[in-house]
Each structure stands twice: as structure tokens, then as C-alpha cells.
C-alpha positions as CSV (number, residue, x, y, z in Angstrom):
1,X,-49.0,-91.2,36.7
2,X,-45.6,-90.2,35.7
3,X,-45.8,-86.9,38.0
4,X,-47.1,-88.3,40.8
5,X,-43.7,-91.2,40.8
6,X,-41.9,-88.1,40.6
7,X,-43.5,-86.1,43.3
8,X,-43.1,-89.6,45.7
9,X,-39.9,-89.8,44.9
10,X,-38.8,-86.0,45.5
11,X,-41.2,-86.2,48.8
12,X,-39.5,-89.8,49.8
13,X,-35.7,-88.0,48.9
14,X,-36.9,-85.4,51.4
15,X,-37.9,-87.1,54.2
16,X,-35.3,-89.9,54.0
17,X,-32.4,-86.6,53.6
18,X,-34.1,-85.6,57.1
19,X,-34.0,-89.0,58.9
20,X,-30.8,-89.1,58.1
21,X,-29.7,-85.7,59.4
22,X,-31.8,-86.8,62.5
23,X,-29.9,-90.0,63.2
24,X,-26.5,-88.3,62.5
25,X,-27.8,-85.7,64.7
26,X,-29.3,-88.2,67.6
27,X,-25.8,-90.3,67.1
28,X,-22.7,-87.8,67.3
29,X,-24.4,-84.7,69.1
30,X,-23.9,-85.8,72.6
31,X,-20.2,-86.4,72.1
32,X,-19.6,-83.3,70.0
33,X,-20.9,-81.7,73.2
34,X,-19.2,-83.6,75.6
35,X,-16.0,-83.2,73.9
36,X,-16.8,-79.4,73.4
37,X,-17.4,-78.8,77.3
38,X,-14.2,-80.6,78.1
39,X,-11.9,-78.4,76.1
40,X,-14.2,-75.3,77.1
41,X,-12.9,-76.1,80.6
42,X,-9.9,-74.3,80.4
43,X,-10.3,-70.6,78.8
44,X,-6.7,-69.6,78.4
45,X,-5.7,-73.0,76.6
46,X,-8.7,-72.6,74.3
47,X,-7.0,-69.0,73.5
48,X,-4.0,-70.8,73.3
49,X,-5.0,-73.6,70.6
50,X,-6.9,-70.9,68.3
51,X,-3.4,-68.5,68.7
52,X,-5.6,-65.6,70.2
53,X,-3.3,-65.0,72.7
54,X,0.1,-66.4,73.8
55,X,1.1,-69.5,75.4
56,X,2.7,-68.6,78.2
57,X,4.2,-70.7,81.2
58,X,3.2,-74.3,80.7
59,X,1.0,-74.2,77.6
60,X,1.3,-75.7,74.3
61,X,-1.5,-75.4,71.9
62,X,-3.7,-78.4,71.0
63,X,-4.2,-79.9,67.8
64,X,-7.8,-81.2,67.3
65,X,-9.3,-83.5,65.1
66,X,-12.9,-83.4,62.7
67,X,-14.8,-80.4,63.1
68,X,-13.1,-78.9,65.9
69,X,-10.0,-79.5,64.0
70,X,-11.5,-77.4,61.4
71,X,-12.5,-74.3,63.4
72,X,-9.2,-74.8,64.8
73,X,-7.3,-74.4,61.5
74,X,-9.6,-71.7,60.1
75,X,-9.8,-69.0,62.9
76,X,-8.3,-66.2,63.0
């Protein structure tokens, strides 16, 4: 009895660890790409923000926020 309240309870941990990825998923992917494709817009100011190349006339690099922010400050 005692292994099968275990075996629920690893199986219930499981699939309650993947409906939560799946809502988290559901809920903030359509942004993260919306937000992604409107930065992507302009190629030379993404080099700019992630210092691959140099500013140049009229551009200052961006400072993004969550996980953008992230790959921001950790490339290159």
C-alpha cells in the first residue's frame, strides 16, 4: 500500500510539473515571440545591443529585461 502512495504521488508530481510547464508555456510564449520578432526587426540594432558590432550613426544599444535581458548580458 505504502509503494503504491508513493508511486501516485511521484506519478501525480510528474504530471502536475508538466501542466504547469504547459500553462507557463500556453501563457507567456506568444509574447516572448511577439516581443522577439519586434526587436528581430532591425538587424544592425540587434548587433548593436549584443556589442557584435559598433553603434554607429544614430544607434544606442538597448537594455532588455527577463530572459532577453539575460542573453543580452551573457553574449559574447
Amino acid at each position: 500500500m505504502l509503494k503504491l502512495a508513493i508511486s501516485f504521488g511521484r506519478t501525480f508530481a510528474r504530471v502536475s510539473e508538466t501542466r504547469f510547464c504547459d500553462l507557463v508555456v500556453d501563457e507567456y510564449l506568444p509574447q516572448f515571440i511577439q516581443e522577439l520578432d519586434a526587436i528581430l526587426a532591425d538587424p544592425h540594432q540587434v548587433c548593436v545591443d549584443i556589442k557584435a558590432c559598433n553603434a554607429g550613426q544614430g544607434f544606442k544599444a538597448r537594455k532588455y529585461v527577463g530572459v532577453l535581458g539575460w542573453f543580452q548580458r551573457n553574449s559574447f
